[in-house]
N, C-alpha and C positions, 0 to 999 in steps of 0.2 A: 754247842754240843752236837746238832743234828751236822753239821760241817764235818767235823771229825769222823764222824760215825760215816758218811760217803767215801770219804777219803782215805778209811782204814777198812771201806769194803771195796773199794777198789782197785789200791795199788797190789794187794799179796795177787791177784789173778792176772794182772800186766808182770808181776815179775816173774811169776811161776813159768809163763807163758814165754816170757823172753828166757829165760835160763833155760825152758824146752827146747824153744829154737835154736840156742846155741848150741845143745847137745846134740838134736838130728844134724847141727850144719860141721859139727869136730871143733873141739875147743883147742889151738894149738900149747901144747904142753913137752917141757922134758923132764930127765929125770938127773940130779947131781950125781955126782961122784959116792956124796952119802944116800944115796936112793930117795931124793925128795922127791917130790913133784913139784917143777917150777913152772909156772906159769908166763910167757913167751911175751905176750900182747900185753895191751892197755884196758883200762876199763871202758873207753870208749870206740874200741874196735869190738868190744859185745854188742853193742847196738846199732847192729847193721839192719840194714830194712828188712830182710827175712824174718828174723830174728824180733824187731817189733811187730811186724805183721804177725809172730805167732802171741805176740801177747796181745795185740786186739783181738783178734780170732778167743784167744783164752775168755778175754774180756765177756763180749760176744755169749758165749755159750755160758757163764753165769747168769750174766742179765736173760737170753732166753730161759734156763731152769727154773732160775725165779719167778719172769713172768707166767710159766704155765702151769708152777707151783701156786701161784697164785687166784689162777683162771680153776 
């Protein structure tokens, strides 16, 4: 139980963080013929090192509100 519970307080702030970073860094996209929005790249060219660094950084700044929520 106490596993899960780290584990589902940690990743949404690593992905929030990484989906940030991809937005300040331009997510490459176009648009079809019917006006979609197609998405260019891979899932694995989202997680370029900026882009984890803004999800540790995210990471980061949870763990400190907590701790001084807690202090």
């Amino acid at each position: 139980m106490g596993c899960r519970l780290v584990i589902g307080s940690l990743v949404p702030p690593v992905v929030f963080g990484i989906a940030f970073g991809n937005l300040l860094l331009g997510v490459p996209f176009a648009f079809t013929p019917q006006l979609r929005v197609e998405y260019l790249g891979s899932f694995w060219q989202l997680l370029t090192p900026f882009p984890l660094l803004c999800g540790l950084l995210s990471l980061g700044m949870v763990i400190l509100q907590g701790g001084v929520w807690l202090n």
